[in-house]
C-alpha positions in Angstrom: 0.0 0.0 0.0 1.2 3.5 -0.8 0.6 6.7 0.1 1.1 10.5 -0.3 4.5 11.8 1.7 5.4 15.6 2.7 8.7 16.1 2.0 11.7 15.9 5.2 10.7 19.6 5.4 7.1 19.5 6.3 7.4 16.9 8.5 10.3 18.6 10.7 7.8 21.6 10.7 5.1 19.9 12.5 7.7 18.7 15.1 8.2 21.9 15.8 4.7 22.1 17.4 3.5 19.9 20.4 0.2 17.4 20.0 -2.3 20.2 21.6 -1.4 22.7 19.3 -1.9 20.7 16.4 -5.3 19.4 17.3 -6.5 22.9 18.0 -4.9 23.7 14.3 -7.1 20.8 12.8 -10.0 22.4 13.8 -9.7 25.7 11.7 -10.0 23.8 8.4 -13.5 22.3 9.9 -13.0 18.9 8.3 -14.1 16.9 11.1 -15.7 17.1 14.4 -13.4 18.2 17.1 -14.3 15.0 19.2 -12.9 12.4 16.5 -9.3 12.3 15.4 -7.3 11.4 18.8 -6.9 8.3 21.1 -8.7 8.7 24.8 -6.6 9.6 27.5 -6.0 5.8 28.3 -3.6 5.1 25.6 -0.5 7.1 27.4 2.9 8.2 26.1 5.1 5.8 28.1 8.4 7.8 27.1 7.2 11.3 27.7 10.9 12.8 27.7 11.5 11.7 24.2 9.5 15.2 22.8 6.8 15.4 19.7 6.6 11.6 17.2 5.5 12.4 13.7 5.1 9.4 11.1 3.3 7.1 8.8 0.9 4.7 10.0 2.1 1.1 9.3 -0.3 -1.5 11.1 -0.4 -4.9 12.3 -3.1 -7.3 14.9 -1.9 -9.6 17.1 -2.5 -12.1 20.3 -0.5 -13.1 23.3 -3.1 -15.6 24.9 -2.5 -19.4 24.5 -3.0 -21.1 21.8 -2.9 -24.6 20.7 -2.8 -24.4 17.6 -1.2 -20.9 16.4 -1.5 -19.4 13.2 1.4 -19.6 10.6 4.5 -17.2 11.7 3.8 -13.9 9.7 7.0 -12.0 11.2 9.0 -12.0 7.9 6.1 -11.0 5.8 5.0 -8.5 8.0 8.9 -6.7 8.4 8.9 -7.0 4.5 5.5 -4.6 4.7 7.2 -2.1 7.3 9.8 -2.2 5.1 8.5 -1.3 1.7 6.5 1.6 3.4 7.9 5.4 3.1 9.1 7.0 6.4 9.0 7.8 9.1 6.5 5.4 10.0 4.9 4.6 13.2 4.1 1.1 14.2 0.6 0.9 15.6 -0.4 -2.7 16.9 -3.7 -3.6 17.4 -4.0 -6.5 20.6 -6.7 -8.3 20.0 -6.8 -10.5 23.1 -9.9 -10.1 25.0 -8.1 -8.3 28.1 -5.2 -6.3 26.1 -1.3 -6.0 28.1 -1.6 -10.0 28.3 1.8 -9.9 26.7 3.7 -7.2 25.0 4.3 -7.0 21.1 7.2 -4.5 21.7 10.5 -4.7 24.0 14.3 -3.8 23.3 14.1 -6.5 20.7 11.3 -5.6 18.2 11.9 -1.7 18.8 15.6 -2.0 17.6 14.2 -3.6 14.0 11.9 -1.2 13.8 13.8 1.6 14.1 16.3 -0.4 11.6 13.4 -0.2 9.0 12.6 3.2 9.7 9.8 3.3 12.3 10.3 6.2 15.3 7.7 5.0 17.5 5.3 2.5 18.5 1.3 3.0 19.6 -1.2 -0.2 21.1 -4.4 -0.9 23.3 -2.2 -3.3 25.0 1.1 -3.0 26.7 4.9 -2.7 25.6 8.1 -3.7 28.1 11.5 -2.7 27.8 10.9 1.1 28.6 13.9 2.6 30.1 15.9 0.3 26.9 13.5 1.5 24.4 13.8 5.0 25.8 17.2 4.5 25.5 16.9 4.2 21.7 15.4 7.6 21.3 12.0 5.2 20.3 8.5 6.3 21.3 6.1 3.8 23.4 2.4 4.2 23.8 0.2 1.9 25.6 -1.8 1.3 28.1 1.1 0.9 30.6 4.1 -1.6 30.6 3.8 -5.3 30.6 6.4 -7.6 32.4 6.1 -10.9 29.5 5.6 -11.0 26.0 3.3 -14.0 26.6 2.8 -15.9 24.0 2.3 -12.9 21.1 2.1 -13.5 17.7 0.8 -11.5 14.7 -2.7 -12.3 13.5 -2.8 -9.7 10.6 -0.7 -6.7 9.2 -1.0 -3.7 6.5 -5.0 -3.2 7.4 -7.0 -0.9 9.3 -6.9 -1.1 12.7 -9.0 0.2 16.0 -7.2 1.6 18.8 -9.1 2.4 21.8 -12.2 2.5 19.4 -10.5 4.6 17.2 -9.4 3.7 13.1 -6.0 4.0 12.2 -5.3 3.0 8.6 -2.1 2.3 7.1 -0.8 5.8 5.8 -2.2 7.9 8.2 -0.4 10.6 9.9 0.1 10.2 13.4 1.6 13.0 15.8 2.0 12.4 19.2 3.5 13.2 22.3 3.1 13.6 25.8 -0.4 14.4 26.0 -1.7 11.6 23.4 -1.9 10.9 20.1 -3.4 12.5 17.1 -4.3 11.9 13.3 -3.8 14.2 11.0 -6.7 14.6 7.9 -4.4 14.0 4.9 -6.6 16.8 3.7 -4.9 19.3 5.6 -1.3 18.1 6.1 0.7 20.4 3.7 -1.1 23.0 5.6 -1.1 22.6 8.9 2.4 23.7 10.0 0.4 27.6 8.9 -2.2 26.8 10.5 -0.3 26.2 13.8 1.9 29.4 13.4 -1.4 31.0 13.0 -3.2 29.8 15.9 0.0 30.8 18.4 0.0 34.0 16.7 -3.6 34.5 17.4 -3.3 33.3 21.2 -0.4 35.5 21.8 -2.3 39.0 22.8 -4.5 36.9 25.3 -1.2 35.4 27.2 0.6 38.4 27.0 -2.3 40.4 28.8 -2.5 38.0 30.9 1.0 38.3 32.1 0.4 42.0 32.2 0.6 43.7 35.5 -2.0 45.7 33.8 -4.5 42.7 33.4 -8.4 44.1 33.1 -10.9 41.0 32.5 -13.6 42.9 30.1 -10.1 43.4 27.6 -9.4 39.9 27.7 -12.9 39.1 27.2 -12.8 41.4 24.4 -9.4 39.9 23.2 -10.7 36.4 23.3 -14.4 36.9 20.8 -11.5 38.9 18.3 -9.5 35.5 18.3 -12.4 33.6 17.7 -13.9 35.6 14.7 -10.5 35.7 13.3 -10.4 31.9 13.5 -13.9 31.7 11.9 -12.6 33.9 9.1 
């Protein structure tokens, strides 16, 4: 599966802008509701220190209960997939165990191949190990926390969509994340946004400034705050 890339440029541009900021930039181009588009709170950044992740969705399913009779291994298929994909790609695992964090899909191990094949980050319903190693790779973690054993883990299905926390992710999409969650951006609107963002600091400035003002008077901020809002609209 292919897909549509900005440039080294562009992306490095929306690093330059944490996960909050984006989502509130989505929401100028009014192409979808504002409560759609992000993973709930319980899918956590388990390497907050590591700053703002910005990649290519590249997906897979899997299960760590016991099994009898397991499906075939589809490791070496699956790297091949993460492999032919454009970067940088984010790994987002789907566990489809029915209590997720029975065993973890990524540690040390499977982190250090995937940043090999140009993945910077990993995001699942269930629950990764390894952190302070991982961490130590400069390689984001999301999850629902950590997980001591990788169980019995294998991958069920790769390179289709997948739901996270009730949320689709399809392969392609463009995640950014950091520590406050994760976000995906409309494809719509991603040459754009990095503007959009510049704008909406731009606009916020005069209210935090005047806030910081030992000259603060509430009916100017008031006042400041419609002006932001019918400038957004425009």
């Amino acid at each position: 599966m292919s897909y549509t890339c900005l440039n080294p440029e562009a992306i490095e541009r929306l690093r330059a802008y944490n996960t909050p900021t984006i989502s509130n930039a989505i929401e100028v181009f009014n192409v979808r509701p504002r409560h759609v588009g992000y993973l709930p709170h319980r899918i956590r950044s388990l390497t907050p220190n590591l700053g703002v992740m910005v990649g290519y969705a590249v997906t897979s399913q899997t299960r760590a209960s016991h099994d009898p009779n397991p499906s075939p291994d589809l490791n070496a298929d699956y790297l091949r997939y993460v492999a032919s994909q454009p970067g940088p790609k984010v790994a987002i695992g789907q566990d489809l165990d029915d209590e997720p964090g029975l065993g973890a899909q990524f540690g040390e191990v499977n982190a250090t191949i995937h940043q090999k094949l140009g993945c910077v980050g990993h995001i699942t319903d269930g629950c990764p190990r390894d952190l302070d190693e991982v961490e130590g790779l400069g390689f984001q973690l999301f999850g629902l926390n950590p997980c001591v054993s990788h169980a019995y883990v294998r991958l069920v299905d790769f390179g289709k969509p997948v739901t996270i926390a009730g949320v689709e992710i399809k392969p392609g999409d463009l995640i950014h994340a950091d520590k406050h969650g994760v976000c995906i951006i409309p494809a719509e609107v991603a040459d754009r946004l990095a503007d959009a963002c510049a704008q909406v600091e731009a606009l916020e400035r005069p209210l935090l400034e005047h806030c910081r003002s030992a000259d603060f008077d509430l009916e100017r901020y008031i006042q400041l705050r419609a002006e932001m809002k019918n400038k957004i609209r425009e």
